[in-house]
C-alpha positions in Angstrom: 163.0 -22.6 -26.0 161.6 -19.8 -23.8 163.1 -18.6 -20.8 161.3 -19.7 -17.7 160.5 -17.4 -15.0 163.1 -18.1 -12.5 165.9 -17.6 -15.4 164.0 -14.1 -16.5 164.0 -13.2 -12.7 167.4 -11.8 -12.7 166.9 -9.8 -16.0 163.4 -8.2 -14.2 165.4 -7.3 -11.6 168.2 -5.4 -12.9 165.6 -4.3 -15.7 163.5 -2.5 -12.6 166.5 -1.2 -10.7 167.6 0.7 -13.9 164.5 1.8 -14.4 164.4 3.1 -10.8 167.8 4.5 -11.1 166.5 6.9 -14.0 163.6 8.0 -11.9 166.0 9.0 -9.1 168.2 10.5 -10.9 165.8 13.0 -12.4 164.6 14.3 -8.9 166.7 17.1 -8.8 165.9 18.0 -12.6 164.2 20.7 -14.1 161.2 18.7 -15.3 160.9 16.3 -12.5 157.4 15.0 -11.9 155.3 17.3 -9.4 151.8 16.9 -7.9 148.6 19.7 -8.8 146.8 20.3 -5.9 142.9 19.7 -7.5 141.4 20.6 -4.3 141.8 21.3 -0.6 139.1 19.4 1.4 137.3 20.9 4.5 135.2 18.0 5.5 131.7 19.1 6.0 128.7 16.5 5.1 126.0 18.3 7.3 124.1 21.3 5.6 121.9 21.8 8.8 124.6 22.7 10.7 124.0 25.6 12.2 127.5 25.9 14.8 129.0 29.2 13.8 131.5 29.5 16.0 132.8 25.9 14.0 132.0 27.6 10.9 134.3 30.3 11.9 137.2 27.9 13.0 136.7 25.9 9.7 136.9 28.5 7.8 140.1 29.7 9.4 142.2 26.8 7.8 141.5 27.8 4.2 145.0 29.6 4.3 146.8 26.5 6.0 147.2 24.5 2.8 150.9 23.8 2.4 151.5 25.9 5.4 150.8 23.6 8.4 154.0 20.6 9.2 152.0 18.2 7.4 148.9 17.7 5.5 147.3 14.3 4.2 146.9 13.3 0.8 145.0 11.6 -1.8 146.8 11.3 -4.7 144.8 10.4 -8.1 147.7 8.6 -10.5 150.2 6.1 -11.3 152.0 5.3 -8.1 155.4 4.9 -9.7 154.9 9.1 -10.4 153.7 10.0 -7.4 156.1 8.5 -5.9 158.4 10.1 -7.9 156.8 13.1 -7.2 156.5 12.6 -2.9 160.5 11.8 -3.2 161.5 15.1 -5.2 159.3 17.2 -3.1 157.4 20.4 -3.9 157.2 23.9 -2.8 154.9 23.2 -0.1 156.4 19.6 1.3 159.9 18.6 1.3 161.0 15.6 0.0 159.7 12.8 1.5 162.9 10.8 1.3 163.6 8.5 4.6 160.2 10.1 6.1 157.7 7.3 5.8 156.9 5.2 9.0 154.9 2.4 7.3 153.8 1.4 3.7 150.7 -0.8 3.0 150.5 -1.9 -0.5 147.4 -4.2 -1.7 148.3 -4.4 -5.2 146.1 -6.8 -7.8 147.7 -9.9 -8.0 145.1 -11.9 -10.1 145.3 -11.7 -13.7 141.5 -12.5 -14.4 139.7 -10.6 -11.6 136.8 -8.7 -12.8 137.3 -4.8 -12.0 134.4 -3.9 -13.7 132.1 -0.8 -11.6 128.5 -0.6 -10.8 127.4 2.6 -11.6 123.4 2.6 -9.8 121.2 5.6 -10.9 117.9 6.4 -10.6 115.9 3.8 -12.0 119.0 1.9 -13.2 122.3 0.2 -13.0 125.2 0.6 -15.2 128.4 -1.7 -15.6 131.2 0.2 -16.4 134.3 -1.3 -17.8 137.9 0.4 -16.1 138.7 3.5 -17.4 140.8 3.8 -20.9 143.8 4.9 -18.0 143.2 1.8 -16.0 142.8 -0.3 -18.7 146.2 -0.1 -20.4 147.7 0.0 -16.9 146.4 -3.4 -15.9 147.2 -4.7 -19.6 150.6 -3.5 -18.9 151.0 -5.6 -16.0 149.7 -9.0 -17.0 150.7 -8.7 -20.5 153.2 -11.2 -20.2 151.9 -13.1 -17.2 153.5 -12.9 -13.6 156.6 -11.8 -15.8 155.1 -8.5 -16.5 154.2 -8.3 -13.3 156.9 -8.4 -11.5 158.4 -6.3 -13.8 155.4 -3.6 -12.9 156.3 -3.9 -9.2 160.5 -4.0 -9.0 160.6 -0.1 -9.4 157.8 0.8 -7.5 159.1 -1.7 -4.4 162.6 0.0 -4.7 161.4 3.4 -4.8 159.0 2.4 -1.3 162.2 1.4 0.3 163.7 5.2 -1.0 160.7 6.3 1.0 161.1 4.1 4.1 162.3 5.6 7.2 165.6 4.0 8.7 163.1 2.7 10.8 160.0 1.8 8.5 158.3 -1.1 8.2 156.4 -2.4 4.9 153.7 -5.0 4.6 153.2 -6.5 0.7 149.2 -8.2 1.0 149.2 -10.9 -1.8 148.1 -14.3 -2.2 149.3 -17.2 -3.9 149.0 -16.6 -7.5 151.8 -14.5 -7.2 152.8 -14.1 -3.5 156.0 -16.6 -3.7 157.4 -14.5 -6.9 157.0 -11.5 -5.1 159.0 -13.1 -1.6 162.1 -13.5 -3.8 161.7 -10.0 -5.5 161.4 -8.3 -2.1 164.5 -10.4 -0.6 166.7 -9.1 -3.2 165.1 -5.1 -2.9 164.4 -4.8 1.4 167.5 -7.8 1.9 166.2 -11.2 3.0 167.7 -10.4 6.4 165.3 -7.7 6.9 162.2 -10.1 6.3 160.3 -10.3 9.5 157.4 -12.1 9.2 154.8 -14.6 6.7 151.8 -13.3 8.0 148.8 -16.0 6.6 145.4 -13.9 7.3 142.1 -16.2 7.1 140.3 -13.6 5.1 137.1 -16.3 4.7 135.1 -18.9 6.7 135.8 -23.0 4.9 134.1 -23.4 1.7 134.3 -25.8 -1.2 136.9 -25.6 -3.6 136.3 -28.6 -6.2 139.2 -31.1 -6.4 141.3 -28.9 -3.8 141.7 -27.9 -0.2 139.6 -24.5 0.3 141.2 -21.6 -0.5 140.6 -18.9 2.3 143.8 -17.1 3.1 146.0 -14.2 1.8 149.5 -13.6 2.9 151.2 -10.5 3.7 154.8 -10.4 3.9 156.4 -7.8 6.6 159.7 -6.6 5.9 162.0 -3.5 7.5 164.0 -1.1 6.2 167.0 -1.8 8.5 166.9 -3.5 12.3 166.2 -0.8 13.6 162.3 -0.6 13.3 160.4 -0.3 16.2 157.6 -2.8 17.0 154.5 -2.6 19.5 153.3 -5.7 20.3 148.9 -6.2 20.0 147.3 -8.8 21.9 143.7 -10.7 21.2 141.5 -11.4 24.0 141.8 -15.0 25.7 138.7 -17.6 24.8 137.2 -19.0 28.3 138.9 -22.8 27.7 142.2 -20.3 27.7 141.2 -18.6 30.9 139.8 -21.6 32.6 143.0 -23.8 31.6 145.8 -21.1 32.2 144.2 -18.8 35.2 142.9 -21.5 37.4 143.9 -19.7 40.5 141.8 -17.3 42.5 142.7 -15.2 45.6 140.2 -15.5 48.5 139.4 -12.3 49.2 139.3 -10.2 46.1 137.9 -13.6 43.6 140.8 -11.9 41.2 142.0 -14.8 39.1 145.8 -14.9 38.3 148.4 -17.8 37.3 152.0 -18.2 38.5 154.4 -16.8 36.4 158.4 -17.7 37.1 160.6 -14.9 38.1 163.8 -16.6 35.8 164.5 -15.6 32.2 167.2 -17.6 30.2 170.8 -16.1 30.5 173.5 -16.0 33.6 172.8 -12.7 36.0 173.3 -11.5 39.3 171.4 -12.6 42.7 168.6 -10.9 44.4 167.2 -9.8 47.7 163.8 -11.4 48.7 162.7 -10.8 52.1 165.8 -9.7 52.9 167.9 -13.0 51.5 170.2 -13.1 48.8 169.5 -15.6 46.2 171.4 -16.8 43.5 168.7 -17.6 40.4 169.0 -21.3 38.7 172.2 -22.3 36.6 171.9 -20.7 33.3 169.2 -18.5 34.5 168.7 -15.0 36.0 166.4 -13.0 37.8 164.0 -10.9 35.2 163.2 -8.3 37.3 165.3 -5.1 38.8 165.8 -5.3 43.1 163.8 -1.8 42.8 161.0 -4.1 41.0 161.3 -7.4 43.3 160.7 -5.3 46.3 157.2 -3.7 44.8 156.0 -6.8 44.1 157.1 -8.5 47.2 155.0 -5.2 49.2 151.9 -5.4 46.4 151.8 -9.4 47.5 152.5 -10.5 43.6 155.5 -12.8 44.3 154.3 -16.0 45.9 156.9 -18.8 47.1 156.9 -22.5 46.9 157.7 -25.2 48.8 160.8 -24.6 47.6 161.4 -21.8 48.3 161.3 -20.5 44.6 159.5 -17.3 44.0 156.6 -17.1 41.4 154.8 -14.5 40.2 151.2 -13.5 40.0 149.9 -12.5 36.7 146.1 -11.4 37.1 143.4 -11.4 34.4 142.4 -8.6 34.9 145.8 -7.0 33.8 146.5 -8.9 31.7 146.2 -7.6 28.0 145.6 -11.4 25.9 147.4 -13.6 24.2 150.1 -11.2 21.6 149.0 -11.6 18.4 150.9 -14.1 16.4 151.7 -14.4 12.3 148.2 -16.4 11.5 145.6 -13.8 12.2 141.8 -16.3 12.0 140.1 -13.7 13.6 139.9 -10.9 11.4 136.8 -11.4 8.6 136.0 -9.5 5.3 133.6 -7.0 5.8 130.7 -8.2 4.5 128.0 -5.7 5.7 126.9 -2.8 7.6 128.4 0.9 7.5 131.9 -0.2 7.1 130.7 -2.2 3.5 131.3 0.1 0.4 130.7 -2.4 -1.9 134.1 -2.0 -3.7 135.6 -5.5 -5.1 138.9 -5.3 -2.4 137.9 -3.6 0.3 139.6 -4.9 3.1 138.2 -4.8 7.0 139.4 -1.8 9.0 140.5 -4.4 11.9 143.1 -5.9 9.7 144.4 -2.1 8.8 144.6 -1.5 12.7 146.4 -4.4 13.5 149.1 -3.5 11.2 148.9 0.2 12.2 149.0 0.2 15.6 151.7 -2.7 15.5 154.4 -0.9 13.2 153.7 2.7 13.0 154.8 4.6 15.6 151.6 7.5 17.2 151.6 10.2 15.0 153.9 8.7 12.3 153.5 8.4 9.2 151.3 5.8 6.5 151.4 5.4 2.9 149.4 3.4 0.8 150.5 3.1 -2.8 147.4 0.7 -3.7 144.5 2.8 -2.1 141.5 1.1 -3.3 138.5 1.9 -0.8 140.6 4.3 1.2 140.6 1.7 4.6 144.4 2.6 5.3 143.7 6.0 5.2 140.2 5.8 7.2 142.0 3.9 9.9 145.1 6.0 10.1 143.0 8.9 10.2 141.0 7.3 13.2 143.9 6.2 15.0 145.9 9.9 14.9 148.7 9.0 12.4 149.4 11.2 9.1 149.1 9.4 5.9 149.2 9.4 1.9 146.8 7.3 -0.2 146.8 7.0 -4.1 144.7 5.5 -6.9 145.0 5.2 -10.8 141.8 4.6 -10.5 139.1 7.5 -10.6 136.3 5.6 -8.9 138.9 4.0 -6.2 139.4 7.9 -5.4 135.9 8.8 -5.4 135.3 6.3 -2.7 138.1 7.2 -0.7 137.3 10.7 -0.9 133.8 10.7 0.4 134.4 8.0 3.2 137.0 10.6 4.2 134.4 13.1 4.3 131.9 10.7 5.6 134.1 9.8 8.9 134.9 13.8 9.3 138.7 13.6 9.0 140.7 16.4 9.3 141.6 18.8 6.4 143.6 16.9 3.2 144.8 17.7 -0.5 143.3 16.1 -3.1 146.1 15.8 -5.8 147.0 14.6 -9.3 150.2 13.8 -11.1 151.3 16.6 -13.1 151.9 17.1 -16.8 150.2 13.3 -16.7 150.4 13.2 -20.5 154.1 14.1 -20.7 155.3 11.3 -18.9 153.2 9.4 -20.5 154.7 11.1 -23.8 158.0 10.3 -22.6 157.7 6.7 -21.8 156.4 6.2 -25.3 158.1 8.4 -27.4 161.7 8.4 -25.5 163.2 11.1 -22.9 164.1 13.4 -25.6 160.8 14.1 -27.4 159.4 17.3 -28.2 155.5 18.6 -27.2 156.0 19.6 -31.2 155.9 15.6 -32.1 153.3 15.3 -29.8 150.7 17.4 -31.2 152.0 16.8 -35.3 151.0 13.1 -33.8 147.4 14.3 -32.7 146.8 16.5 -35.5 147.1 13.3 -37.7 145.0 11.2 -36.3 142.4 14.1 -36.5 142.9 14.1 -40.0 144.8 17.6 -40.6 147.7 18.9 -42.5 149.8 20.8 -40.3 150.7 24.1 -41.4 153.8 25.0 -43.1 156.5 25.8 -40.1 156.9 29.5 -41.0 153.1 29.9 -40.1 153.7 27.7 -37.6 156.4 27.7 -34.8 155.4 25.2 -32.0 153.7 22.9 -34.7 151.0 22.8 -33.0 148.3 24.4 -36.1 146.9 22.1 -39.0 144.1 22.6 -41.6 140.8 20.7 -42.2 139.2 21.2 -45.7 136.4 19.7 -47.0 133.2 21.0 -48.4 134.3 24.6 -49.4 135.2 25.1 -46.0 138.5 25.9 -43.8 139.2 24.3 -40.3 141.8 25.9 -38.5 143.2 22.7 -36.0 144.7 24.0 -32.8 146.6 21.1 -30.4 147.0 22.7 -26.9 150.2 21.4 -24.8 150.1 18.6 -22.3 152.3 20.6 -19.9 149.2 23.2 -19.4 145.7 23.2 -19.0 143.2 24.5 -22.0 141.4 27.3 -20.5 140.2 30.7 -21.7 143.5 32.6 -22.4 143.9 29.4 -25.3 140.4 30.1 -26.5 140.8 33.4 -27.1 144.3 32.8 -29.0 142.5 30.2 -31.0 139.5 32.9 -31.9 142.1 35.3 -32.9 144.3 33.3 -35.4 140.8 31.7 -36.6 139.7 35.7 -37.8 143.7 36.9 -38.8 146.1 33.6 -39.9 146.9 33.2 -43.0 143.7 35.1 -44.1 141.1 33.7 -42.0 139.0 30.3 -41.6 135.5 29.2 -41.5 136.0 27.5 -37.9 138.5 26.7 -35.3 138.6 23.5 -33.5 141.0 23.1 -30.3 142.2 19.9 -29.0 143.1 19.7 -25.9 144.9 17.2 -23.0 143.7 19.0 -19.4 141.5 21.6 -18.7 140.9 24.2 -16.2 137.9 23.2 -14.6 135.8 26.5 -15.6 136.7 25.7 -19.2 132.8 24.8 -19.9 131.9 28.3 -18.1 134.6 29.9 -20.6 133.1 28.2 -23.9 129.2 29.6 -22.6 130.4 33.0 -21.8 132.2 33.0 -25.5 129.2 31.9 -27.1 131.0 31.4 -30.8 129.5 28.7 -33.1 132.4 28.8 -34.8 134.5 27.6 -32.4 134.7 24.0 -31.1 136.4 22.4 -27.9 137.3 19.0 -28.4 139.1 16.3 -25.3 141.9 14.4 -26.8 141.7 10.6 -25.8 143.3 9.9 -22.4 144.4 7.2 -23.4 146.1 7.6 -26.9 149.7 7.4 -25.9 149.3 4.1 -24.5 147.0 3.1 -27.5 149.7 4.1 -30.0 152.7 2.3 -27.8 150.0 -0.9 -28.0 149.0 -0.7 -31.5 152.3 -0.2 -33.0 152.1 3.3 -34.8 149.5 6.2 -35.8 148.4 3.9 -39.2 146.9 1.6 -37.1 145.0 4.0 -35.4 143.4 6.3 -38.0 139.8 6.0 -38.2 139.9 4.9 -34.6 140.2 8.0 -32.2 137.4 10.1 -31.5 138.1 13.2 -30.1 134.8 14.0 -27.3 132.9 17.1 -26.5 133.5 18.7 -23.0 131.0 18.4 -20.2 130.5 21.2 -18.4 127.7 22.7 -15.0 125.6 25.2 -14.4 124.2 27.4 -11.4 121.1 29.4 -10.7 122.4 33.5 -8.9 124.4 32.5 -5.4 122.5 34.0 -2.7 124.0 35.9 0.4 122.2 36.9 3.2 124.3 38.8 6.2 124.1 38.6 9.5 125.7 40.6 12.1 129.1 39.3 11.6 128.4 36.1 9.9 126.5 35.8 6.5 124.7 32.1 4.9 125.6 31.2 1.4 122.7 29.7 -0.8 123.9 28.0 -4.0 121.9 26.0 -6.4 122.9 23.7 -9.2 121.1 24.4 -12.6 121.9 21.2 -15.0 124.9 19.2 -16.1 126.0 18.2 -19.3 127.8 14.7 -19.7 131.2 14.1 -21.4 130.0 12.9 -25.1 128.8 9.2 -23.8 131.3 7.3 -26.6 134.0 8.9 -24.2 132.8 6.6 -21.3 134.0 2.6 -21.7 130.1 1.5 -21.3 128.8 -1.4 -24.1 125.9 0.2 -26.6 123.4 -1.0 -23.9 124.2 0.5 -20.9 125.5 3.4 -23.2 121.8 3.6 -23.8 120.2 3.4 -20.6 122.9 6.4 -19.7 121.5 8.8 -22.4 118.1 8.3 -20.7 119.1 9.0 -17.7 121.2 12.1 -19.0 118.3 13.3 -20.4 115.7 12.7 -17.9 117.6 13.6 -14.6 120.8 15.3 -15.8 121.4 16.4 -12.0 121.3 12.6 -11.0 124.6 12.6 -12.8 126.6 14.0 -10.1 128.6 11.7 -7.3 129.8 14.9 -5.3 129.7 18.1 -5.4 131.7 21.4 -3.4 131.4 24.7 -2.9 134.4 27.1 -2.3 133.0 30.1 -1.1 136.3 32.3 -1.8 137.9 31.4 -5.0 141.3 32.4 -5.6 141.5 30.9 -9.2 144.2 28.1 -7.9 143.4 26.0 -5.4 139.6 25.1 -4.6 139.2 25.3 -1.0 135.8 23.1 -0.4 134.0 24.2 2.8 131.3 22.4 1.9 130.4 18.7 0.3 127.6 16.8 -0.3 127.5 13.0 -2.2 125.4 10.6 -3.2 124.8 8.4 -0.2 125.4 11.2 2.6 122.4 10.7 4.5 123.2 13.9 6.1 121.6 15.9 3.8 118.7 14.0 2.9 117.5 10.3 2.8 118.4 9.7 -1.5 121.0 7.4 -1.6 121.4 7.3 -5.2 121.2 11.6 -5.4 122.8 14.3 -4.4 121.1 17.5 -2.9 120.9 20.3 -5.8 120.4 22.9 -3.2 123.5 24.2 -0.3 122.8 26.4 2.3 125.3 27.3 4.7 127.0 29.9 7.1 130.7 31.3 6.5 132.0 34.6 8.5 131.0 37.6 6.7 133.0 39.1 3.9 133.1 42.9 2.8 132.8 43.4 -1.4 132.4 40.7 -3.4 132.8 36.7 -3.4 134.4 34.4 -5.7 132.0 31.5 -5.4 133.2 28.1 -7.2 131.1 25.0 -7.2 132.8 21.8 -8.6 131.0 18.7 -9.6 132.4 14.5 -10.0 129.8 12.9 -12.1 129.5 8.9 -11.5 132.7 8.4 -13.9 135.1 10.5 -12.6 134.4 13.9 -15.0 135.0 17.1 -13.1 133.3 20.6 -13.9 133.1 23.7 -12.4 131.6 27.2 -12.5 132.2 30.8 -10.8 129.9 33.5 -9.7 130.8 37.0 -8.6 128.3 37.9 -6.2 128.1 41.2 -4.5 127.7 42.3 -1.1 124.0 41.6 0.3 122.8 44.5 2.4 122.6 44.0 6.3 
């Protein structure tokens, strides 16, 4: 007879704190998980903007990244590695052990919601299913019901608390399909004496639920690291029947409403002067106010006696700040509509964010949100002054949060992803101790080659294709690097002088440099073929059982890749404007993308018609240094800013940096609709005065 949950509970629990353990353990190793730095965002949505002496301040921060005390982050990943990654720390940021003020988590907690996206373009609207990454990630966690799931979240809750301040606070937002499971879990990770509050948050108006009470609440559960967390109290205005009922008095003069307040608190204490006389307060009370305080009151006429003798005090409406908010919250609704709406399925209402910010974060602390979703943790800690992390494995989830970022002009932040992605991935499938070596003799199978024998092949990394006469030289680049031109050129090179020669060489790789499309054009070999290994084939062969059950069943996509017209500089006296123009785009092969045949059609219309229309967002970097991309300027589908096209981006920037002597490095990076990143260079000369 199978176990039932609450007997597996104990075996999750130890299961998650080992695996934690291990994760902790390897922070200080050689090959502990890091972040890459994709881009360092300058928020600027406005090409008309014509404020130089802004342009000049702006562009004065692109040598701040990782030099300032802090900078924000959105983090594209699994949140069990970046939070591996924020806790060992990098060569820019110190570990982040014991430094986080307050973590927000929304995580899914319904094992049939819909996460499907709705891609709109010009004349049509896609439905495209999660992303190969996402996929397996949420099949992961509900594979085995709530048991799986708690099993997801037991690590990633234990290594929050490794990131909790002393004094941090952290708020879980579930509901009740798995919210109770979740209680216990958290009791035995934060310590059930460290539980604060059940908050119950009427996220709907009443509606009809057949054969059951309406279901129109989440809970969130609000825990602390220690005792020792501060807490700032909010209030919600009074309704009128409030105000008429409680402050029914009114002073003559001034019409100032006020009610009496007593002066006592529970507890034994010490008399007071009033007017002079010593009085003792009422057995098992005291007096909750200082002498120093009595006697400013007594002057500002806020203590009024009665017939007793006993003195009130005067609390006005006018000062007063509302009723303190309490643990059901009916007065916060989903956002439903209007600028705040971003149509994304769990977007929650910045008020509800606020509340929870303001009351348990401390100003200019700092927020982390491990389940970023639309980005409204980040928005609002932006809005309200506090620093913050956000991640995502999702790359639409980041999309979103990256442009309402942009969109609500916050200040300066890193866009990052996990590092060597695929070789924790490796690792989690294959063991701790594999070898890149296994890795790519797995991927040259599943190709179909015969690797070569090892004295002709060191790393393992080379097979052979034959068929039809011909010889295909198989090269398998390593998931610790990206596949740029240096690998190209190595492949080219053993294609014309290994073992004789060979008709073609074909490289597989994991990650690229972003100018590898710019690389392939400015090769111009037809006998050379770049090829993207599946994202998702680790998690594919841990699923299916073994590489036999996948042959015949991976497909290895072409690259996509951009193109610009000449970059155009026109000087100034000490300022100069940038004109850049993008040329076409070519889309990731279209089997790549988890779309059904039909919408897979309606695509390749639309990729062929309009490739431009394509594009989500796009970024110049006017100064290139060949590591990080430093975007001064962004435009996105929707940013009204720039034109009145919702559902296309401009294909034209102009805009003013300070002037440069010699040349200029000029990137432009693209995000198509799914997520694909491209990016081209230019070299362009000095313009004359």
């Amino acid at each position: 007879m199978p176990k039932s949950l609450l007997e597996q509970l104990p075996e999750i629990v130890a299961r998650g704190r080992q695996q934690a353990e291990k994760i902790l353990e390897s922070l200080e190793g050689r090959h502990r998980v890091s972040l890459q730095t994709r881009e360092w965002v300058l928020p600027s949505k406005d090409t008309r903007d014509s404020d130089w002496i802004t342009a000049a301040n702006r562009q004065a921060h692109l040598g701040d990244e990782g030099t300032a005390d802090w900078t924000n982050r959105l983090i594209y990943g699994d949140n069990l590695l970046a939070m591996a990654a924020l806790l060992a720390g990098d060569e820019h940021t110190p570990s982040l052990r014991g430094k986080v003020d307050l973590i927000y988590i929304d995580p899914p907690f319904d094992s049939k919601a819909d996460y499907r996206t709705k891609v709109s373009l010009p004349g049509v609207e896609l439905e495209q299913r999660p992303t190969v990454i996402e996929q397996f990630a949420y099949s992961d966690t509900w594979s085995d019901g709530t048991a799986s799931y708690l099993a997801m979240i037991v690590p990633r809750l234990i290594l929050m608390r490794e990131l909790l301040s002393d004094s941090g606070s952290m708020y879980a937002h579930l509901d009740w399909h798995v919210g109770h499971y979740v209680k216990v879990v958290m009791d035995e990770v934060f310590g059930k004496d460290f539980f604060t509050n059940e908050i119950v948050w009427q996220r709907t108006g009443a509606h009809n639920d057949s054969n059951r009470f309406g279901n129109v609440h989440d809970i969130i559960f609000f825990y602390g690291k220690t005792n020792s967390r501060p807490f700032f109290q909010t209030h919600t205005p009074y309704d009128e029947e409030y105000i008429q009922e409680r402050f029914r008095n009114a002073e003559e003069e001034t019409g100032r409403r006020y009610w009496l307040n007593t002066a006592t608190a529970a507890g034994p204490g010490p008399a007071r002067r009033f007017n002079g006389e010593l009085r003792s307060p009422p057995p098992g009370t005291h007096w909750r106010y200082s002498q120093e305080t009595i006697d400013e009151l007594i002057s500002s006429g806020k203590i009024v006696f009665s017939k007793t003798g006993m003195p009130y005090v005067k609390q006005y409406l006018d000062e007063s700040p509302g009723r303190p908010v309490q643990s059901v919250w009916t007065d916060i609704k989903m956002t439903k509509s209007g600028a705040e709406r971003l149509n994304y399925a769990t977007q929650k209402p910045e008020a509800l964010l606020e509340r929870i910010i303001r009351s348990s974060c401390p100003e200019d602390g700092l927020v982390a949100d491990f389940n970023g979703g639309s980005g409204t943790t980040a928005a609002v800690a932006e809005k309200l002054g506090r620093r913050w992390i956000t991640t995502d494995l999702g790359k639409p989830a980041c999309m979103i949060m990256r442009k309402r970022l942009i969109d609500q002009g916050a200040k300066p932040f890193l866009y990052q992803a996990i590092g060597d992605y695929q070789v924790e991935a490796a690792k989690s499938s294959l063991g701790r101790s594999f070898r890149v070596g296994d890795l790519s003799g797995i991927v040259l199978s599943l190709y179909g080659a015969l690797p070569l024998q090892p004295e002709d092949n060191p790393l393992r990394n080379l097979g052979a294709v034959v068929y039809g006469g011909k010889k295909t030289l198989v090269l398998v680049d390593s998931p610790n690097k990206l596949t740029g031109d240096a690998t190209l050129r190595k492949a080219i090179a053993q294609r014309e002088h290994l073992l004789g020669g060979w008709d073609r060489v074909v490289v597989l790789g994991w990650n690229f440099e972003p100018s590898i499309g710019q690389s392939i054009t400015a090769l111009n070999d037809p006998r050379l073929e770049v090829l993207v290994i599946p994202p998702d084939l680790l998690d594919r062969l841990r699923k299916k059982g073994g590489i036999e059950k996948l042959r015949g069943q991976v497909r290895f996509s072409s690259l996509q890749y951009l193109t610009i017209k000449p970059v155009r500089r026109q000087r100034s006296g000490d300022e100069e404007q940038l004109q850049v123009t993008l040329d076409n785009y070519v889309l990731l092969s279209p089997e790549a993308i988890n779309l059904d045949e039909d919408n897979r059609k309606k695509l390749l219309k639309v990729a062929n018609a309009e490739p431009l229309a394509l594009i989500e967002y796009w970024a110049v970097d006017p100064d290139y240094d060949g590591a990080v991309f430093r975007s001064v300027w962004q435009d996105y589908r929707g940013n009204t800013a720039n034109d009145d096209d919702p559902l296309r981006v401009v294909t034209a920037a102009s805009f003013g940096v300070p002037h440069k002597k010699g040349e200029r490095r000029v990137c432009v990076r693209v995000v198509d609709v799914f997520g694909f990143e491209a990016e081209v260079v230019q070299i362009v000369a000095e313009s004359k005065a």
